[in-house]
C-alpha positions, 0 to 999 in steps of 0.5 A, a space after each residue: 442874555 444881558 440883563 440889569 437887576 433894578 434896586 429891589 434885588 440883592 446878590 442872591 437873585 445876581 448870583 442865580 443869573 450868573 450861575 446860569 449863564 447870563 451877563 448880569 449888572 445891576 443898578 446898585 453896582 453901576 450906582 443908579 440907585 434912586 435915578 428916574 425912570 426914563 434915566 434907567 430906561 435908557 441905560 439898557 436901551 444902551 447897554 441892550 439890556 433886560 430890566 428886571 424890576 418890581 416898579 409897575 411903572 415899567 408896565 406901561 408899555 407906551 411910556 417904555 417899550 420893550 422892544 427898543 431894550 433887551 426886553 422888560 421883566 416886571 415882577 410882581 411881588 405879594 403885597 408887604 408893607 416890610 418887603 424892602 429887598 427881594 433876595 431871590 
């Protein structure tokens, strides 16, 4: 499956995609970081690929469908005031 990692996720999470088999990008390594949401949203309709974020913005199925992309994975992380990266 082909998947992009949004900002939140650091190189372990990546690693753990790639180790078990899947095509794995991410915003950082294509230097998205800080784009627009519809910007991010239409990347991986282009690259037909999976998000796999923590921003609930992506939640609104209306706003960004999931069926015109690889798919959408919206995490939901314990509420941190420190939690910056998610290093799965």
């Amino acid at each position: 499956m082909r998947f992009k990692l949004d900002e939140n996720f650091g190189t372990r999470c990546q690693n753990l995609f790639k180790d078990n088999g899947h095509d794995v990008e991410t915003v950082v390594s294509e230097n998205l970081q800080g784009c627009g949401d519809q910007t991010l949203y239409d990347v991986c309709r282009q690259e037909n690929r999976c998000l796999v974020t923590l921003d609930m913005d992506f939640a609104n199925v209306l706003r960004f469908p999931p069926e015109k992309t690889g798919g959408m994975a919206v995490i939901r992380a314990p509420q941190n005031p420190s939690l910056e990266i998610v290093d799965c």
